[in-house]
Backbone atoms as SQL, in Angstrom:
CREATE TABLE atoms (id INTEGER PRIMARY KEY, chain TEXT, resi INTEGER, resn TEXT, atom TEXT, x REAL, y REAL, z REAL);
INSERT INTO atoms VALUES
  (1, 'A', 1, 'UNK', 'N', 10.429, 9.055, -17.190),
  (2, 'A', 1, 'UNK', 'CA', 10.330, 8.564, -15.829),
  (3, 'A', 1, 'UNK', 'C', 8.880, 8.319, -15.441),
  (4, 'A', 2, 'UNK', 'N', 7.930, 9.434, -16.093),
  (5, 'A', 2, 'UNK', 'CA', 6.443, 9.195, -15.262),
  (6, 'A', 2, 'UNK', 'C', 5.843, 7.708, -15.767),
  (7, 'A', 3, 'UNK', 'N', 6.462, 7.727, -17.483),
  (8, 'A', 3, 'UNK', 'CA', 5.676, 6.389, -18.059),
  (9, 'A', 3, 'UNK', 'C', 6.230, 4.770, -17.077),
  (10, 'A', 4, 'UNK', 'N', 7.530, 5.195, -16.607),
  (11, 'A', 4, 'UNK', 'CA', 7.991, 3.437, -15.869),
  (12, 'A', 4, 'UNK', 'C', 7.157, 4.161, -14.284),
  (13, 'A', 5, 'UNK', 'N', 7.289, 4.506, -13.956),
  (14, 'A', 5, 'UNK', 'CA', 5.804, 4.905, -13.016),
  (15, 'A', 5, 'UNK', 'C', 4.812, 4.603, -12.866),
  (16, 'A', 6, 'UNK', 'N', 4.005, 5.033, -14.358),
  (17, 'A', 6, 'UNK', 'CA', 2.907, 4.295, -14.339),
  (18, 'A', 6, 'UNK', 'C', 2.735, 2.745, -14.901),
  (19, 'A', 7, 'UNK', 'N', 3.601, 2.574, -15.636),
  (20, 'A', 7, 'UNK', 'CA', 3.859, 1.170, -15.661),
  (21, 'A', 7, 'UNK', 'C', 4.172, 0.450, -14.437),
  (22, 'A', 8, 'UNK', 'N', 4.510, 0.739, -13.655),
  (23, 'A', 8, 'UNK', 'CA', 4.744, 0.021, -12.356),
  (24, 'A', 8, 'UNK', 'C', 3.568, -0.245, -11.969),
  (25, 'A', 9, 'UNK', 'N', 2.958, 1.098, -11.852),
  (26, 'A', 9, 'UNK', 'CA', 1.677, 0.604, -11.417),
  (27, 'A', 9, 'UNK', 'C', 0.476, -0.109, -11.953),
  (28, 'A', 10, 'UNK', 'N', 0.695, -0.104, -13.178),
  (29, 'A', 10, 'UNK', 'CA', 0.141, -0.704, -14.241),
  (30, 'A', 10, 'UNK', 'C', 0.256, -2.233, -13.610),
  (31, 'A', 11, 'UNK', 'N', 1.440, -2.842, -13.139),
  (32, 'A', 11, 'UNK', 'CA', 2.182, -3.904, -13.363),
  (33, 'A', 11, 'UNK', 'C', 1.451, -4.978, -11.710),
  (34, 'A', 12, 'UNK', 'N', 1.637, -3.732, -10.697),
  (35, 'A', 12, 'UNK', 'CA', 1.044, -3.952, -9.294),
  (36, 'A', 12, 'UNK', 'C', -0.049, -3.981, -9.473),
  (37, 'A', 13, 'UNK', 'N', -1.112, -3.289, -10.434),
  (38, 'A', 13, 'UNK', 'CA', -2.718, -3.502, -10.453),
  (39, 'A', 13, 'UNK', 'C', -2.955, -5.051, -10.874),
  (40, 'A', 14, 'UNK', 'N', -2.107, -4.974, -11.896),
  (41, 'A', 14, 'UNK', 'CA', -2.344, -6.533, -12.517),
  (42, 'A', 14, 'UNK', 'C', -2.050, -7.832, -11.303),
  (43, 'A', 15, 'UNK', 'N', -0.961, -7.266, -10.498),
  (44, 'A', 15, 'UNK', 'CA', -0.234, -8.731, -10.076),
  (45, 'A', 15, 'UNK', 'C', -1.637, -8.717, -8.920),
  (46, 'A', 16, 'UNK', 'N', -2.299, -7.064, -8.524),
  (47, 'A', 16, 'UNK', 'CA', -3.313, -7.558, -7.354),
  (48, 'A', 16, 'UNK', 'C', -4.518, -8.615, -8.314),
  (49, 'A', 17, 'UNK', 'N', -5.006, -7.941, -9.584),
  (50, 'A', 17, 'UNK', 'CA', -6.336, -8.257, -9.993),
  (51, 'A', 17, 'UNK', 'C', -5.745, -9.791, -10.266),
  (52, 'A', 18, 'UNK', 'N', -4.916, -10.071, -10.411),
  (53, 'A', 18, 'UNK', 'CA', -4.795, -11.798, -11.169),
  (54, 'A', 18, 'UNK', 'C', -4.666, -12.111, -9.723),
  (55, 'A', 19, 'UNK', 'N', -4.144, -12.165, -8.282),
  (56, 'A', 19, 'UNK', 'CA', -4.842, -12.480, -6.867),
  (57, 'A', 19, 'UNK', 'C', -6.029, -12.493, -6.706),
  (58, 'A', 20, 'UNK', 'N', -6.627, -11.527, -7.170),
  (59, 'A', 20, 'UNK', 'CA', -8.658, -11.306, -6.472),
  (60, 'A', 20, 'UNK', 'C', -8.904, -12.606, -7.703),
  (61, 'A', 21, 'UNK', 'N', -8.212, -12.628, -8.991),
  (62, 'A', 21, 'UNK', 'CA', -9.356, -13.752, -10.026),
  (63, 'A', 21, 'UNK', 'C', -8.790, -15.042, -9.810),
  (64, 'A', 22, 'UNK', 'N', -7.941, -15.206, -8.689),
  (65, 'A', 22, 'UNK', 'CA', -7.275, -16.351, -8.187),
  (66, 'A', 22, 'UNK', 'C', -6.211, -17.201, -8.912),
  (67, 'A', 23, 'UNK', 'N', -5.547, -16.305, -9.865),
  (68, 'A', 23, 'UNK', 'CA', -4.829, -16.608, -11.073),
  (69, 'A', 23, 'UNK', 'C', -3.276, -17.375, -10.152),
  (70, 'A', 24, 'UNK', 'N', -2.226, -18.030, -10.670),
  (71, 'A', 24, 'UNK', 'CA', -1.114, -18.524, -9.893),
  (72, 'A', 24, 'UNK', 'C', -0.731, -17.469, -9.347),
  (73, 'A', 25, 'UNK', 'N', -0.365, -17.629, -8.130),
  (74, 'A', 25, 'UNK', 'CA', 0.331, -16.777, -6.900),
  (75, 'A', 25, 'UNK', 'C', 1.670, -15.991, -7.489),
  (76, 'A', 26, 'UNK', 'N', 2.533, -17.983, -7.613),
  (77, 'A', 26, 'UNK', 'CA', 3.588, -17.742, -7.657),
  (78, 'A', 26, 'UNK', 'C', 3.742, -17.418, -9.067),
  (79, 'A', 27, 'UNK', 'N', 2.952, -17.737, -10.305),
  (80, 'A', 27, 'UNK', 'CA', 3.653, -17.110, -11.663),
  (81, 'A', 27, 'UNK', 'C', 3.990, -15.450, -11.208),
  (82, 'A', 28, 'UNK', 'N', 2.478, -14.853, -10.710),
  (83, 'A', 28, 'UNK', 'CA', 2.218, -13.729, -10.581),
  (84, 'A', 28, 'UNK', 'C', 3.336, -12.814, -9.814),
  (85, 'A', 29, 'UNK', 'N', 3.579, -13.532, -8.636),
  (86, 'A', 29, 'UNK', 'CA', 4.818, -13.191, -8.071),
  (87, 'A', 29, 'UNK', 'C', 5.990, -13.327, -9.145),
  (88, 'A', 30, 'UNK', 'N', 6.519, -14.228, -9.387),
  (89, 'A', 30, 'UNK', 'CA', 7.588, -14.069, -10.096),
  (90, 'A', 30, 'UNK', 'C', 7.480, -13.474, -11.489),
  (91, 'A', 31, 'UNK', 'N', 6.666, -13.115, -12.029),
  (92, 'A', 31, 'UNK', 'CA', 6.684, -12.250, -13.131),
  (93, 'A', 31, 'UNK', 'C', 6.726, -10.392, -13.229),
  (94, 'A', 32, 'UNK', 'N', 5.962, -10.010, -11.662),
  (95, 'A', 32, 'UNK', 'CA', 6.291, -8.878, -11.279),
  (96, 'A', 32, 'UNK', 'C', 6.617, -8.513, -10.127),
  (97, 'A', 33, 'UNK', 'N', 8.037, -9.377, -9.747),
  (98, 'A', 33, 'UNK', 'CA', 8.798, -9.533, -9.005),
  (99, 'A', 33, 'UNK', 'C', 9.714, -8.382, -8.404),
  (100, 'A', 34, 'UNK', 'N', 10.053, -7.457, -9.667),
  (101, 'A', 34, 'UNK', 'CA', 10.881, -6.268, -9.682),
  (102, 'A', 34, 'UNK', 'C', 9.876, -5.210, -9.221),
  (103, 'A', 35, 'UNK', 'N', 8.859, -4.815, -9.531),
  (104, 'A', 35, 'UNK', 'CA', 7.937, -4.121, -9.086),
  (105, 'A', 35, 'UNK', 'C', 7.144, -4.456, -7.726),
  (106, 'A', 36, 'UNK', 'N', 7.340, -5.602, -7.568),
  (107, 'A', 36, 'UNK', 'CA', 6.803, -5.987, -6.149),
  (108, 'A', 36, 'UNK', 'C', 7.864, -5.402, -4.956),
  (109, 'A', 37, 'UNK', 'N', 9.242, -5.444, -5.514),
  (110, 'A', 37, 'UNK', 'CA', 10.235, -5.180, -4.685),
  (111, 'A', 37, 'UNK', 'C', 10.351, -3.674, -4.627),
  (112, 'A', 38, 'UNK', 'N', 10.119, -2.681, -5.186),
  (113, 'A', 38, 'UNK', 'CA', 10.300, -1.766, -5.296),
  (114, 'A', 38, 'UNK', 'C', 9.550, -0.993, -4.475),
  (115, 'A', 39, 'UNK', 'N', 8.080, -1.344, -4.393),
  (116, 'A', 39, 'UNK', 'CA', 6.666, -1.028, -3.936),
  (117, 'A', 39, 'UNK', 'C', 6.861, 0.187, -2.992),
  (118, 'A', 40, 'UNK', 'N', 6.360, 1.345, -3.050),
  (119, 'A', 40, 'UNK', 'CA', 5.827, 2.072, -1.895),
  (120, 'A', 40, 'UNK', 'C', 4.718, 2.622, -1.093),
  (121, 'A', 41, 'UNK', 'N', 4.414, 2.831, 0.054),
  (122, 'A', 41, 'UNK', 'CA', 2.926, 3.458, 0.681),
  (123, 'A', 41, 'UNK', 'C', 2.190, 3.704, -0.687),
  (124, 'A', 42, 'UNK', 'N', 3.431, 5.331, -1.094),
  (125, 'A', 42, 'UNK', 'CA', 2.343, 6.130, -2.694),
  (126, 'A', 42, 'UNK', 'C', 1.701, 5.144, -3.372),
  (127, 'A', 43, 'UNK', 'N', 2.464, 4.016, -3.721),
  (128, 'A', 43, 'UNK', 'CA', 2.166, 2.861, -5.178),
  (129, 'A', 43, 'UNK', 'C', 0.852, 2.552, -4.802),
  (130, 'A', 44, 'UNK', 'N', 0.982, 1.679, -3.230),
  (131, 'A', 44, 'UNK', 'CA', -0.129, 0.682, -2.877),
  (132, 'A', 44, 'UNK', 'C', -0.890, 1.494, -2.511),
  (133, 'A', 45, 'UNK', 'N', -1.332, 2.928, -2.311),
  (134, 'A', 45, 'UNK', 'CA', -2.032, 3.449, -1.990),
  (135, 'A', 45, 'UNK', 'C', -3.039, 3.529, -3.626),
  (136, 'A', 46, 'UNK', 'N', -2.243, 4.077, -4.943),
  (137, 'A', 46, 'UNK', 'CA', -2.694, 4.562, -5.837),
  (138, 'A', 46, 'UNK', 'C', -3.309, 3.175, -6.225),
  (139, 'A', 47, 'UNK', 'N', -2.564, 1.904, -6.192),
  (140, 'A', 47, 'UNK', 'CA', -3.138, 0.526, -6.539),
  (141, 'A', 47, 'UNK', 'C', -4.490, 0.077, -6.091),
  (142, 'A', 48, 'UNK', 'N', -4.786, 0.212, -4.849),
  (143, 'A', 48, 'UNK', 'CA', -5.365, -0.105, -4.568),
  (144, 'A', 48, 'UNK', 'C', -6.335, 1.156, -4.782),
  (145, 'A', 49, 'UNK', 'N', -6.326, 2.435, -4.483),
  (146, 'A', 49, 'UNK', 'CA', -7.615, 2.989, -5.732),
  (147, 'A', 49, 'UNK', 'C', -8.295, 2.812, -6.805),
  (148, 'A', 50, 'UNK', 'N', -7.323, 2.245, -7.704),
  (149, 'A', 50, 'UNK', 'CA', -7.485, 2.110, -8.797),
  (150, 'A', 50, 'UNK', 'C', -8.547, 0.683, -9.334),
  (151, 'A', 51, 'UNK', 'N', -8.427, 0.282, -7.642),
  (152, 'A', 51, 'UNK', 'CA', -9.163, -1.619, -7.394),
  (153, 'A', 51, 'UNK', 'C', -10.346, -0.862, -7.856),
  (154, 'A', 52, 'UNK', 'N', -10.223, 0.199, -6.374),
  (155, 'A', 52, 'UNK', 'CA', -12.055, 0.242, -6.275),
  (156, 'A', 52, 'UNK', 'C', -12.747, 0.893, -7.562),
  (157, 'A', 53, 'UNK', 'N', -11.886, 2.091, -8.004),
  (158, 'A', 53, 'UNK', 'CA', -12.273, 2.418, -8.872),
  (159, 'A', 53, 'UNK', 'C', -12.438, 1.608, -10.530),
  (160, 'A', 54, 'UNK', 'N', -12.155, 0.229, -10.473),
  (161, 'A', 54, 'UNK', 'CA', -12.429, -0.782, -11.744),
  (162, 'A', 54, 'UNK', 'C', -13.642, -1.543, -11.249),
  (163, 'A', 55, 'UNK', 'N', -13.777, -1.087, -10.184),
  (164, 'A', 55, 'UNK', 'CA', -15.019, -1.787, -9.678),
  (165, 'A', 55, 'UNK', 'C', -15.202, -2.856, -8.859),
  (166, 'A', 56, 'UNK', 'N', -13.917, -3.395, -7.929),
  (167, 'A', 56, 'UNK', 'CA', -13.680, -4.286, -6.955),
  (168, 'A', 56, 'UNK', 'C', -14.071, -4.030, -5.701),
  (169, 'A', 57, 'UNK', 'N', -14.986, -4.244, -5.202),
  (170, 'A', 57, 'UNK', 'CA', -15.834, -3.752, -4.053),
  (171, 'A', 57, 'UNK', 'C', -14.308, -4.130, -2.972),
  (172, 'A', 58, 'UNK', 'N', -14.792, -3.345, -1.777),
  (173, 'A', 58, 'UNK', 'CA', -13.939, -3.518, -0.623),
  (174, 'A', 58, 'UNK', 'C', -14.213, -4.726, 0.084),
  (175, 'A', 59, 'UNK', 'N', -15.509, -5.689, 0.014),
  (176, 'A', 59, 'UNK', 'CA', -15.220, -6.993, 0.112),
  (177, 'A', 59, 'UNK', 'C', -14.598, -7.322, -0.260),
  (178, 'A', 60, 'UNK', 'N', -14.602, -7.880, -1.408),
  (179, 'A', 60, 'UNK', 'CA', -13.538, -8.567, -2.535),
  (180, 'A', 60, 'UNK', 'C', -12.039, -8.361, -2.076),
  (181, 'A', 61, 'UNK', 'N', -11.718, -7.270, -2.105),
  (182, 'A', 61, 'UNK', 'CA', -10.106, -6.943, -1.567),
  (183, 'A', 61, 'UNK', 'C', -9.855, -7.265, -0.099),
  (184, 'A', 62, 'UNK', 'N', -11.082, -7.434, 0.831),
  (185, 'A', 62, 'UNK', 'CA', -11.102, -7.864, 1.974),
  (186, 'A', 62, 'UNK', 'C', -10.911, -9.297, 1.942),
  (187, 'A', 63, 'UNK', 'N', -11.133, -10.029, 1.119),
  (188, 'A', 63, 'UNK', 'CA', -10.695, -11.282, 1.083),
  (189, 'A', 63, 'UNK', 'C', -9.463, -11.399, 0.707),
  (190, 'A', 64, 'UNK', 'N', -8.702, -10.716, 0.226),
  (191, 'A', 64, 'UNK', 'CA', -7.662, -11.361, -0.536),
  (192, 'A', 64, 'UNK', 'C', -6.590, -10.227, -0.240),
  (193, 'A', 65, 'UNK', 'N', -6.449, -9.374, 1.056),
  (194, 'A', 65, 'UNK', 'CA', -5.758, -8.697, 1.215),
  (195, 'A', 65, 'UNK', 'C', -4.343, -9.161, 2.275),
  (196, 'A', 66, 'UNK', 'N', -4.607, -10.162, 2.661),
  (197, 'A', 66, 'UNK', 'CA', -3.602, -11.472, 3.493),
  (198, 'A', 66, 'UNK', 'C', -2.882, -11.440, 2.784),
  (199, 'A', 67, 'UNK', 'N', -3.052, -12.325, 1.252),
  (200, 'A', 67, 'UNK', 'CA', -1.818, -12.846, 0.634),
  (201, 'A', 67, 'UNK', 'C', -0.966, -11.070, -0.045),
  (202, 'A', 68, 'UNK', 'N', -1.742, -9.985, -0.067),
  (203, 'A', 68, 'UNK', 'CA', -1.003, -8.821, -0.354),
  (204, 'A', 68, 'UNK', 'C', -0.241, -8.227, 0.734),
  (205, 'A', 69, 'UNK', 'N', -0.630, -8.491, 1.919),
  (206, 'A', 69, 'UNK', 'CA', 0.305, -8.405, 3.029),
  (207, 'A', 69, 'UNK', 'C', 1.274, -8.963, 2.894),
  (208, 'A', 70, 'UNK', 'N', 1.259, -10.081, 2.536),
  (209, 'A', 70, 'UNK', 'CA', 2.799, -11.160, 2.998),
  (210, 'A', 70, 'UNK', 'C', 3.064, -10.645, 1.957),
  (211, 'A', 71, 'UNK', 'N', 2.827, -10.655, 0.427),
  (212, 'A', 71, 'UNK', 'CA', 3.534, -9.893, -0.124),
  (213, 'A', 71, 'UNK', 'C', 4.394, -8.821, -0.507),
  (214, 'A', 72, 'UNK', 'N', 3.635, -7.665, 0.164),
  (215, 'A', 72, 'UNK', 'CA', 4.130, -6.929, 0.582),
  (216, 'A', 72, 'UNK', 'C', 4.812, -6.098, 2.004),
  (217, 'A', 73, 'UNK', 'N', 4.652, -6.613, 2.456),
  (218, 'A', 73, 'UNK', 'CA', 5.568, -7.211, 3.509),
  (219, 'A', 73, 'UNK', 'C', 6.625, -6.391, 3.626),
  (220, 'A', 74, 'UNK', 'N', 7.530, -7.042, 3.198),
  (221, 'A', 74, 'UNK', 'CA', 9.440, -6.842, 3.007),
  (222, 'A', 74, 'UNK', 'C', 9.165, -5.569, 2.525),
  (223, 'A', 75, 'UNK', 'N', 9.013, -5.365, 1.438),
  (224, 'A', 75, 'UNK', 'CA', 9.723, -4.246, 0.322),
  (225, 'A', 75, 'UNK', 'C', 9.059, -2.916, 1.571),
  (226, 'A', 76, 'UNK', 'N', 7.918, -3.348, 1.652),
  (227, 'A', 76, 'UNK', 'CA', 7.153, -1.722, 2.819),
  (228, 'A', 76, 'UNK', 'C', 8.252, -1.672, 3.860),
  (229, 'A', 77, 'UNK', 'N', 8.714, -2.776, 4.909),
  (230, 'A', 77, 'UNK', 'CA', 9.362, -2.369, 5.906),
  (231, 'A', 77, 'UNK', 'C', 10.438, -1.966, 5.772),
  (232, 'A', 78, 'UNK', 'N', 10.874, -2.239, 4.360),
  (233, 'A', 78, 'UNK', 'CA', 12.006, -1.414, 4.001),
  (234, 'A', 78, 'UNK', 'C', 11.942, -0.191, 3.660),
  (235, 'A', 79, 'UNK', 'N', 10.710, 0.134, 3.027),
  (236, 'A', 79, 'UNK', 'CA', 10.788, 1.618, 2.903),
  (237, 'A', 79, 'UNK', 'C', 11.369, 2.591, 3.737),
  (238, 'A', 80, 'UNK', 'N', 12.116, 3.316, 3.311),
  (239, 'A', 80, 'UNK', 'CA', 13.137, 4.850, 4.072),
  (240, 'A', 80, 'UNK', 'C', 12.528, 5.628, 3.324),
  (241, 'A', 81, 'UNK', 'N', 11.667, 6.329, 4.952),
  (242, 'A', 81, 'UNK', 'CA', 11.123, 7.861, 4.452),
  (243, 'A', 81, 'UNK', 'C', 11.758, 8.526, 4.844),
  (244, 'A', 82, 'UNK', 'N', 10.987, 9.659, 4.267),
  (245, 'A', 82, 'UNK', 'CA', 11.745, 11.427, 5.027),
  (246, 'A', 82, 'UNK', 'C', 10.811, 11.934, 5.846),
  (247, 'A', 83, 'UNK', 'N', 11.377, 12.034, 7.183),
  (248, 'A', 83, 'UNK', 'CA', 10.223, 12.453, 8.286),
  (249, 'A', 83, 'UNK', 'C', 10.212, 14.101, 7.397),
  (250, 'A', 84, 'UNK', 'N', 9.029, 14.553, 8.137),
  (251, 'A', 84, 'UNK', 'CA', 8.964, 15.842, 7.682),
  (252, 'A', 84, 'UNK', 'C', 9.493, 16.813, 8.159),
  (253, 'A', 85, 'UNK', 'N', 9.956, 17.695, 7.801),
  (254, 'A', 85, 'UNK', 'CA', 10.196, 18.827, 8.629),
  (255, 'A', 85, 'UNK', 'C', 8.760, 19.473, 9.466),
  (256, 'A', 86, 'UNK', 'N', 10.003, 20.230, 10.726),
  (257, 'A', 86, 'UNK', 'CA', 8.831, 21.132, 11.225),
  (258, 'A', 86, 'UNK', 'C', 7.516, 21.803, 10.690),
  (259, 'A', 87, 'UNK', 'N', 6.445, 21.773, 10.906),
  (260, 'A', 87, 'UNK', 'CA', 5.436, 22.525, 10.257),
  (261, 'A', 87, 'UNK', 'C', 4.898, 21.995, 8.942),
  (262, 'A', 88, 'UNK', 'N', 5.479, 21.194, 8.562),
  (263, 'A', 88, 'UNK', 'CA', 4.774, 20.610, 7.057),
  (264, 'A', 88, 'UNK', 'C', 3.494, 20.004, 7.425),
  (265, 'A', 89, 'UNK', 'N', 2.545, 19.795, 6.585),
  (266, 'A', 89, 'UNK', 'CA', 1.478, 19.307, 6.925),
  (267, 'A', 89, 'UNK', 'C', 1.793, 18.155, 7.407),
  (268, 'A', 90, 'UNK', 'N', 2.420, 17.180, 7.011),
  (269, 'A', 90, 'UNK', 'CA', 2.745, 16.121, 6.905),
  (270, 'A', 90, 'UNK', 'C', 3.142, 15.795, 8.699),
  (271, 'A', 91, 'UNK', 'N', 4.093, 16.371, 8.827),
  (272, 'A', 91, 'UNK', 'CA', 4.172, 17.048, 10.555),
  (273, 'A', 91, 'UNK', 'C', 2.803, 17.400, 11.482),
  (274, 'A', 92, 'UNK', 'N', 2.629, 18.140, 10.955),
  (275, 'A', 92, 'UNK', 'CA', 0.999, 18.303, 11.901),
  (276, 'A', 92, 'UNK', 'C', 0.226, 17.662, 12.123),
  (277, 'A', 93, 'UNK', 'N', -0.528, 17.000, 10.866),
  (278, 'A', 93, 'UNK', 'CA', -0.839, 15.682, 11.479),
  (279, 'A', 93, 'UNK', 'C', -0.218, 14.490, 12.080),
  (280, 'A', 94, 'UNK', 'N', 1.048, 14.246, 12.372),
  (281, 'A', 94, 'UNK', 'CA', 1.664, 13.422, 13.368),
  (282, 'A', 94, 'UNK', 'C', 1.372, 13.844, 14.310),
  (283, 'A', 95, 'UNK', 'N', 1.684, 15.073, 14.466),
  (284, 'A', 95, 'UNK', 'CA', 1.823, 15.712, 15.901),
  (285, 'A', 95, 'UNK', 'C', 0.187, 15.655, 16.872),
  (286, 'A', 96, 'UNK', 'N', -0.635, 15.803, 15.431),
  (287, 'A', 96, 'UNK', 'CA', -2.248, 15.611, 16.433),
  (288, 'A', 96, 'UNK', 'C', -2.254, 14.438, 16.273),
  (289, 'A', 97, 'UNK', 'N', -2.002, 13.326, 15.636),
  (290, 'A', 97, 'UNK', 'CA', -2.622, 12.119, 16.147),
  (291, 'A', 97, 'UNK', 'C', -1.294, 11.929, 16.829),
  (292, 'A', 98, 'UNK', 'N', -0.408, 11.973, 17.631),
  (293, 'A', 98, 'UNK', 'CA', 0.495, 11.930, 18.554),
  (294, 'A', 98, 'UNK', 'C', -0.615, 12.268, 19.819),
  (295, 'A', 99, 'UNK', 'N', -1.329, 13.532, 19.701),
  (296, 'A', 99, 'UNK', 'CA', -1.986, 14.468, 21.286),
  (297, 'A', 99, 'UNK', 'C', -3.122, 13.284, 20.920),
  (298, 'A', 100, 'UNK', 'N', -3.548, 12.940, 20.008),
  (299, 'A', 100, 'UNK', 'CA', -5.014, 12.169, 19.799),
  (300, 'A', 100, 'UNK', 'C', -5.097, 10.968, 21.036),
  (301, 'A', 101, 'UNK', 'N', -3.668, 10.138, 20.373),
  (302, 'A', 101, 'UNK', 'CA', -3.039, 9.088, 21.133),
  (303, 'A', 101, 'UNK', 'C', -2.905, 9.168, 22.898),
  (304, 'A', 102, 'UNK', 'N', -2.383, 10.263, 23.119),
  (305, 'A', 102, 'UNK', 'CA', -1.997, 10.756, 24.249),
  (306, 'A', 102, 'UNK', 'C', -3.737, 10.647, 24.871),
  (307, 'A', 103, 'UNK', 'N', -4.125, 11.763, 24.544),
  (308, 'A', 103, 'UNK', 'CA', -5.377, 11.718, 24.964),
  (309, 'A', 103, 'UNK', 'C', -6.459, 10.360, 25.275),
  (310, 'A', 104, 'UNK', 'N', -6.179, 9.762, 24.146),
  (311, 'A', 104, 'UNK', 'CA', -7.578, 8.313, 24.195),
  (312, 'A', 104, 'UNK', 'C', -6.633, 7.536, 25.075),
  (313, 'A', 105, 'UNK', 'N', -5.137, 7.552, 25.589),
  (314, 'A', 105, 'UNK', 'CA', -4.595, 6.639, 26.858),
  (315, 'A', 105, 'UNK', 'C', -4.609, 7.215, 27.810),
  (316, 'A', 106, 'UNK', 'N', -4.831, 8.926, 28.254),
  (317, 'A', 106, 'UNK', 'CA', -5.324, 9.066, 30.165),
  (318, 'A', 106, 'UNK', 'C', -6.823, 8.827, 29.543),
  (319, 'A', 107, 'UNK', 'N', -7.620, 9.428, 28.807),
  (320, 'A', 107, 'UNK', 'CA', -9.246, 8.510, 28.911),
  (321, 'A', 107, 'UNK', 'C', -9.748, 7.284, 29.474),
  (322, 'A', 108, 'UNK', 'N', -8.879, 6.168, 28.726),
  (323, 'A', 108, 'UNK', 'CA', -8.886, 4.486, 29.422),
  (324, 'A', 108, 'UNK', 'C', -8.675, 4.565, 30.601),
  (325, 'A', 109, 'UNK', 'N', -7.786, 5.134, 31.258),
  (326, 'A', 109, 'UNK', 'CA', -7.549, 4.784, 32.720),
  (327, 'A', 109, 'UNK', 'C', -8.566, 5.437, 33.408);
């Protein structure tokens, strides 16, 4: 299971880096099509580490992070998470940037 994992991601690094070297859109799309669909926060989070860390400055991905939006797009808004339970970290920080939120809107007024 971990190796089609990292092959996935293997698969999403490629379909971003052949975008940044301006390679066909649509081959690119339709060749890792199944992995595009699958995509989650974790993936595009680890993907896009993996930019900076090959050495793709955050310009570079600043240009060309549009067409990874529309791309990714669909498959993210589909994502079904699992809210967290009570007390998980994962929880806590909602909950302060919930008071954060709260707070910086009586400030404005």
């Amino acid at each position: 299971m971990a190796e089609l994992i990292g092959k996935k991601i293997d698969n999403l690094i490629d379909f971003c880096l052949g975008i940044h070297e301006n390679k066909n859109g649509r081959e690119l799309y339709e060749k890792y099509l199944s992995d595009i669909q699958a995509v989650t926060p974790t993936d595009l989070f680890m993907v896009m580490t993996e930019q900076l860390t090959r050495g793709v400055s955050v310009e570079d991905i600043l240009g060309y992070v549009d067409k990874l939006i529309n791309v990714f797009h669909e498959p993210l808004s589909n994502y079904v998470w699992r809210k967290p339970q009570a007390d998980e970290f994962l929880d806590v920080l909602m909950r302060e940037n919930a008071g954060l939120i709260t707070h910086l809107q009586e400030f404005k007024s």
